[in-house]
Biopython code that builds the backbone (N, CA, C, O; Angstrom):
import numpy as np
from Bio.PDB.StructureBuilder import StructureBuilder

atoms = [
    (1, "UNK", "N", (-14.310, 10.013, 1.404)),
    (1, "UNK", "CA", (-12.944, 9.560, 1.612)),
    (1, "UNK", "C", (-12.038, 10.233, 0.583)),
    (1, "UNK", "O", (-12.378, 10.426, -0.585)),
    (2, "UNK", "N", (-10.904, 10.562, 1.085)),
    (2, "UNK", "CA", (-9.852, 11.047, 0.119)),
    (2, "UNK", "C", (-8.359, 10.308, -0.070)),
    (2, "UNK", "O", (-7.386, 9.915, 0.574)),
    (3, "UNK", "N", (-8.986, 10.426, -1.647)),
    (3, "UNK", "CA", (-7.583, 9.389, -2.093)),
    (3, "UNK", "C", (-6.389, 9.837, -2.685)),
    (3, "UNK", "O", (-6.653, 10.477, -3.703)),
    (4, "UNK", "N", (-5.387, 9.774, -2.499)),
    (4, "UNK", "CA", (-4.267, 10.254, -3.268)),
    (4, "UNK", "C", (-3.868, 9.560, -4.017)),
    (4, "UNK", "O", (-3.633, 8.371, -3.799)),
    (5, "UNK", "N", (-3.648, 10.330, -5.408)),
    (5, "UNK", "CA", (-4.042, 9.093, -6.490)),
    (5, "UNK", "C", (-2.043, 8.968, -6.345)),
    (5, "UNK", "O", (-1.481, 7.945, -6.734)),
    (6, "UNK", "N", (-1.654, 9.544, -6.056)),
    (6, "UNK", "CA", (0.291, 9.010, -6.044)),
    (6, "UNK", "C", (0.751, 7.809, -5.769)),
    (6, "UNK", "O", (1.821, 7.385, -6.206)),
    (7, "UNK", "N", (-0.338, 6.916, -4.724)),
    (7, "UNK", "CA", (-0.144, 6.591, -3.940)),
    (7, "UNK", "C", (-0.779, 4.818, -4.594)),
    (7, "UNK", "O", (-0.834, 3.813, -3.886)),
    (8, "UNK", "N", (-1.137, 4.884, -5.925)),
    (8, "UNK", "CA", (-2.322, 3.994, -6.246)),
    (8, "UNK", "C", (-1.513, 3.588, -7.900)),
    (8, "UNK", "O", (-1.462, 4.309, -8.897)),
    (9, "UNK", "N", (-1.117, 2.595, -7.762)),
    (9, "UNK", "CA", (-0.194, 1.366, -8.556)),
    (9, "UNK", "C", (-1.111, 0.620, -9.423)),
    (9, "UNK", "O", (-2.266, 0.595, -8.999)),
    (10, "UNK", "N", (-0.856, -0.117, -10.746)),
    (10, "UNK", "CA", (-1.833, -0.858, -11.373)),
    (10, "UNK", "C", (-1.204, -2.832, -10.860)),
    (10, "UNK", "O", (-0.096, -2.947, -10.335)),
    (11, "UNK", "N", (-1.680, -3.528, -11.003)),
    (11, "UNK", "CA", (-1.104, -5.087, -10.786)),
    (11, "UNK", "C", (-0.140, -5.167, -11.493)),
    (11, "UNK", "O", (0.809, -5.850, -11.108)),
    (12, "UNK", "N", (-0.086, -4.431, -12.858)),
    (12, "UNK", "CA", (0.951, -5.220, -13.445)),
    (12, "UNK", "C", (2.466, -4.043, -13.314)),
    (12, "UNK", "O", (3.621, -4.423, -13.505)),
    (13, "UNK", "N", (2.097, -2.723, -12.979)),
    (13, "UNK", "CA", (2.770, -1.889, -12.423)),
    (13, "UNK", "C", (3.853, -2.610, -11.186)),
    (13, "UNK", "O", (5.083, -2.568, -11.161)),
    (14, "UNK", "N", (2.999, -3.199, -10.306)),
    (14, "UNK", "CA", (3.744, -3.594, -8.996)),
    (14, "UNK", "C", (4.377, -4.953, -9.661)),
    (14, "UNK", "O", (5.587, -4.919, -9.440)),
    (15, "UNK", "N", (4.125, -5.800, -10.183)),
    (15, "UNK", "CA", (4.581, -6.443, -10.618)),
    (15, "UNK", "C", (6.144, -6.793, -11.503)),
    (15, "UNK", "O", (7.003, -7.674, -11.461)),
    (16, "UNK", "N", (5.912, -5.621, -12.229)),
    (16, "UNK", "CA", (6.889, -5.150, -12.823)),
    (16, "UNK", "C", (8.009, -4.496, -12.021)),
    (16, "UNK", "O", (9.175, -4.842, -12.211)),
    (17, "UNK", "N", (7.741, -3.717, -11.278)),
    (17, "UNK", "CA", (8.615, -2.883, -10.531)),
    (17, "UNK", "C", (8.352, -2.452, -8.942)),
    (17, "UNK", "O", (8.362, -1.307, -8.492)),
    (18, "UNK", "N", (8.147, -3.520, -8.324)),
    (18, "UNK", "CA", (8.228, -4.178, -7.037)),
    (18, "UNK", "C", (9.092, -3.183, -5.976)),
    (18, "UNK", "O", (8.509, -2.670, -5.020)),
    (19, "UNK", "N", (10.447, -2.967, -6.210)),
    (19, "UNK", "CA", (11.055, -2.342, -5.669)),
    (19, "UNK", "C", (11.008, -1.105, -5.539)),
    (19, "UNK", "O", (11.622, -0.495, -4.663)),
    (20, "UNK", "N", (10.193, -0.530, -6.490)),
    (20, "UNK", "CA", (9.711, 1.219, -6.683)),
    (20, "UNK", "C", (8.590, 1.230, -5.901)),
    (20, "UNK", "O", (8.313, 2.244, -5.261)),
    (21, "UNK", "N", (7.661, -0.095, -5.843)),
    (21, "UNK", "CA", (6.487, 0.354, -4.776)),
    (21, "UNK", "C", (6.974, 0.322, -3.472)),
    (21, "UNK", "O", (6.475, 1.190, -2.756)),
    (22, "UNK", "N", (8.151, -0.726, -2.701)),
    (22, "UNK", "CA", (8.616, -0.802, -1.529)),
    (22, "UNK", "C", (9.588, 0.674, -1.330)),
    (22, "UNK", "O", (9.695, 1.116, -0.186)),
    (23, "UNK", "N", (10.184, 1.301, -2.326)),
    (23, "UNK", "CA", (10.283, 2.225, -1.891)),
    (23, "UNK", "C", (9.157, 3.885, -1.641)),
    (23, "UNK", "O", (9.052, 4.920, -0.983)),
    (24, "UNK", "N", (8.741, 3.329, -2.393)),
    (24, "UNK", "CA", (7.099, 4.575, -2.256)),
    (24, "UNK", "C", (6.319, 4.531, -0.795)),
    (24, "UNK", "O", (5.713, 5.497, -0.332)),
    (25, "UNK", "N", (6.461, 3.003, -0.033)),
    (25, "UNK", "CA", (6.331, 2.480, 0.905)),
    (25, "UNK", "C", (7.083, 3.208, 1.648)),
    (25, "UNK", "O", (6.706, 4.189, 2.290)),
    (26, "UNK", "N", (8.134, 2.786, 1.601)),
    (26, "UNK", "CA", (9.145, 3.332, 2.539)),
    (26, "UNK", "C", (8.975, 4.933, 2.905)),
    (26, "UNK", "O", (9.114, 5.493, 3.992)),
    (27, "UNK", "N", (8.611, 5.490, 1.564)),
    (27, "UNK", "CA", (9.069, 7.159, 1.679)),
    (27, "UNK", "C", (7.156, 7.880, 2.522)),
    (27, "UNK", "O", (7.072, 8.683, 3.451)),
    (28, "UNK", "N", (6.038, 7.264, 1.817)),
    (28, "UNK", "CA", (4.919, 7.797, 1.932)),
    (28, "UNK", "C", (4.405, 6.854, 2.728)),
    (28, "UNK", "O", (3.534, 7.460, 3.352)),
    (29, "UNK", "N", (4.411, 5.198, 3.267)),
    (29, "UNK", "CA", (3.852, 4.757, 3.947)),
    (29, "UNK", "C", (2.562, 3.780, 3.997)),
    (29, "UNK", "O", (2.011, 3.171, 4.915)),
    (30, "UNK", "N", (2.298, 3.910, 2.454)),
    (30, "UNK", "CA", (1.222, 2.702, 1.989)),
    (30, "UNK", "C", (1.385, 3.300, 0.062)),
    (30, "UNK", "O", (1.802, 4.212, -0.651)),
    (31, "UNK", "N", (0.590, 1.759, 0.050)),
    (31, "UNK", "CA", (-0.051, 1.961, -1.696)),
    (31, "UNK", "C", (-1.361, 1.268, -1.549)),
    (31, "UNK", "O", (-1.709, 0.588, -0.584)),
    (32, "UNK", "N", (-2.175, 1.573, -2.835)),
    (32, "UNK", "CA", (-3.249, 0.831, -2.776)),
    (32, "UNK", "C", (-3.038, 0.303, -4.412)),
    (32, "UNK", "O", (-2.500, 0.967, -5.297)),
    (33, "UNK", "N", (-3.591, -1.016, -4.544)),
    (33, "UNK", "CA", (-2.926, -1.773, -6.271)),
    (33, "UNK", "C", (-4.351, -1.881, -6.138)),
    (33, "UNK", "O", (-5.222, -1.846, -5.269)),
    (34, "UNK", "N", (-4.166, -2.074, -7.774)),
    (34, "UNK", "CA", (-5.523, -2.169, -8.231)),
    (34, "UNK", "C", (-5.218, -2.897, -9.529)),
    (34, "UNK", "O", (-4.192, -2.931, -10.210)),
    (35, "UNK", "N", (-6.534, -3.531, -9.688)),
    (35, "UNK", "CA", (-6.525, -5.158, -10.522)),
    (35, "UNK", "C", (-8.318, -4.483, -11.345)),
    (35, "UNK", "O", (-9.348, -4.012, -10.864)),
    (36, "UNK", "N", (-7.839, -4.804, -12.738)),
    (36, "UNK", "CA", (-9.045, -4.103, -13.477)),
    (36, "UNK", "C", (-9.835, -2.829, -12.846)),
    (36, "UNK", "O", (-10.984, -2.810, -12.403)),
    (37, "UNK", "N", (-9.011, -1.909, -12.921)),
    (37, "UNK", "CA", (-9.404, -1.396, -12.399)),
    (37, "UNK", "C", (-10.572, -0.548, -11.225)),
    (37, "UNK", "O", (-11.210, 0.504, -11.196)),
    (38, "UNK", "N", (-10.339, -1.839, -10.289)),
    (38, "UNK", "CA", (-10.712, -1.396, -8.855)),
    (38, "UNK", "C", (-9.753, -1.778, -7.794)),
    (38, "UNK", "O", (-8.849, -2.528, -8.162)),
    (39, "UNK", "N", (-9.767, -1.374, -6.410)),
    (39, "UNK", "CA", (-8.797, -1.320, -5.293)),
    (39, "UNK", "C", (-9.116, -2.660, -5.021)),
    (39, "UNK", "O", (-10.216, -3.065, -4.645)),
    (40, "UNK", "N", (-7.892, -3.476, -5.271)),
    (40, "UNK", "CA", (-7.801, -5.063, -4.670)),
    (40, "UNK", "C", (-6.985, -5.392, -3.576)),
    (40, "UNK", "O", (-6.995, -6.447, -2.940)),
    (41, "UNK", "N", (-5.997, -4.013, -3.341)),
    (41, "UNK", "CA", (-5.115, -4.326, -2.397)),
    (41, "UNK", "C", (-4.268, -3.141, -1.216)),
    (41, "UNK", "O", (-3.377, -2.607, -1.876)),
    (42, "UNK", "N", (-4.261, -2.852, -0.461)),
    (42, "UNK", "CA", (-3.030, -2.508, 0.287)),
    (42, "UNK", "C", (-2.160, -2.514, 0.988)),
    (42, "UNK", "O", (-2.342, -2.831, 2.164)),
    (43, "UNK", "N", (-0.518, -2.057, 0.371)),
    (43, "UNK", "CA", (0.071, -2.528, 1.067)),
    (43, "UNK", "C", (0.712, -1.400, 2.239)),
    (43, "UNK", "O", (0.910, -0.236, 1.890)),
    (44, "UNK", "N", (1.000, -1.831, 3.582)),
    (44, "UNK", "CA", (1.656, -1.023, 4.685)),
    (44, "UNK", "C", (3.065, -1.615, 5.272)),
    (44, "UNK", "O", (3.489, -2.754, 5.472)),
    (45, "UNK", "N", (3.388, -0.801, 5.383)),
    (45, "UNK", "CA", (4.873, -1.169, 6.247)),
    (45, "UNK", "C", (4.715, -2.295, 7.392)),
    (45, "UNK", "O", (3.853, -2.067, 8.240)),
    (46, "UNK", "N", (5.341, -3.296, 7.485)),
    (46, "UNK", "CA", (4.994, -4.237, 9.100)),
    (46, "UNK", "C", (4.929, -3.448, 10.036)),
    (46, "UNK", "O", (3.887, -3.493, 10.690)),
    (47, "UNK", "N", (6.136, -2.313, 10.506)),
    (47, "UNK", "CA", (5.521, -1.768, 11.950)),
    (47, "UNK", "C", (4.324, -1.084, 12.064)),
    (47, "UNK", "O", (3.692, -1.258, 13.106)),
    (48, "UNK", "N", (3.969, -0.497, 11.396)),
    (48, "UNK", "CA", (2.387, 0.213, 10.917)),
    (48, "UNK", "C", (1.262, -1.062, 11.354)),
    (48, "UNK", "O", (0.442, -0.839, 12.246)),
    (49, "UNK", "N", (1.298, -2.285, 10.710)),
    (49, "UNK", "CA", (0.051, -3.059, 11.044)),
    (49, "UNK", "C", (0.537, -3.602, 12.706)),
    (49, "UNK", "O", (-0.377, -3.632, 13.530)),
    (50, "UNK", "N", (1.818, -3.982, 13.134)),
    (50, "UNK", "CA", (2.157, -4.384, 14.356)),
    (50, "UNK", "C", (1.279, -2.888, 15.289)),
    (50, "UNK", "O", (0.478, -3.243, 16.154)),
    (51, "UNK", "N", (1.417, -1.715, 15.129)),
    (51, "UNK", "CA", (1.150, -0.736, 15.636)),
    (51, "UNK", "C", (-0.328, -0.574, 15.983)),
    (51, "UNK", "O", (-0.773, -0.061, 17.009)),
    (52, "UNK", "N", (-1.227, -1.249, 14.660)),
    (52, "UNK", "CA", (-2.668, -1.550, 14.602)),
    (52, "UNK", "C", (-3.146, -2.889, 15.169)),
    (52, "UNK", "O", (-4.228, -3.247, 15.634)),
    (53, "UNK", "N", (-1.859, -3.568, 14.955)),
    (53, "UNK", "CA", (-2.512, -4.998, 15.973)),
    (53, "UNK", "C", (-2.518, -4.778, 17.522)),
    (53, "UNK", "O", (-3.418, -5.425, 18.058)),
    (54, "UNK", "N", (-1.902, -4.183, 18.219)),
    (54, "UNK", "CA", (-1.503, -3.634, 19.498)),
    (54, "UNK", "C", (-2.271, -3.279, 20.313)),
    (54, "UNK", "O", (-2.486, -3.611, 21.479)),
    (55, "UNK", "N", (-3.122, -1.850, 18.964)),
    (55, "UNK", "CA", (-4.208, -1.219, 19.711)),
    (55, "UNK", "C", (-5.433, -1.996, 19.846)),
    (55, "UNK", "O", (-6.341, -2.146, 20.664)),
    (56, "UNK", "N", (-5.085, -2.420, 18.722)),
    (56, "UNK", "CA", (-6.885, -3.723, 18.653)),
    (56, "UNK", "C", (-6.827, -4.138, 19.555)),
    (56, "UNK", "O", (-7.883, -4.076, 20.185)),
    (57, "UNK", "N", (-5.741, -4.774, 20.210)),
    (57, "UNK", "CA", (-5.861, -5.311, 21.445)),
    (57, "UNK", "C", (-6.248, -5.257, 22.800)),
    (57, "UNK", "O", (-6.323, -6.133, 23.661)),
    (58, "UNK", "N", (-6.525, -3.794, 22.810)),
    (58, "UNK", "CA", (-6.617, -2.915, 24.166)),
    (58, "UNK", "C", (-7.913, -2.619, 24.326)),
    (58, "UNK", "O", (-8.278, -1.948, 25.292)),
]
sb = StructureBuilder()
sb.init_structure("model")
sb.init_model(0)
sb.init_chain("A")
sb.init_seg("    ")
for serial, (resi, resn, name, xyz) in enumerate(atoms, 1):
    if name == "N":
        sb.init_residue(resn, " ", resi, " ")
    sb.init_atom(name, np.array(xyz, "f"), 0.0, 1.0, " ", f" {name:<3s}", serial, name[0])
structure = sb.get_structure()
């Protein structure tokens, strides 16, 4: 798997500056946060998971 590390926030990073990850969101389309360092989280745009709930469906 390939990761782009640009794309990969610490907890207290997002925490702090919330609005820099929603825009990193906005511009690239996900983050992945990470809590002691390992991947605890990612976040995606709503139409992106609406887009993945859709197909699941089919």
């Amino acid at each position: 798997m390939i990761i782009d590390t640009n794309n990969i926030f610490s907890m207290k990073e997002a925490n702090q500056n919330f609005s820099k990850i929603t825009r990193y969101i906005d511009s690239n389309g996900k983050v992945i946060i990470y809590k002691h360092n390992k991947p605890k989280y990612i976040i995606i745009p709503y139409d992106e998971h609406e887009k993945k709930m859709i197909n699941k469906e089919k």
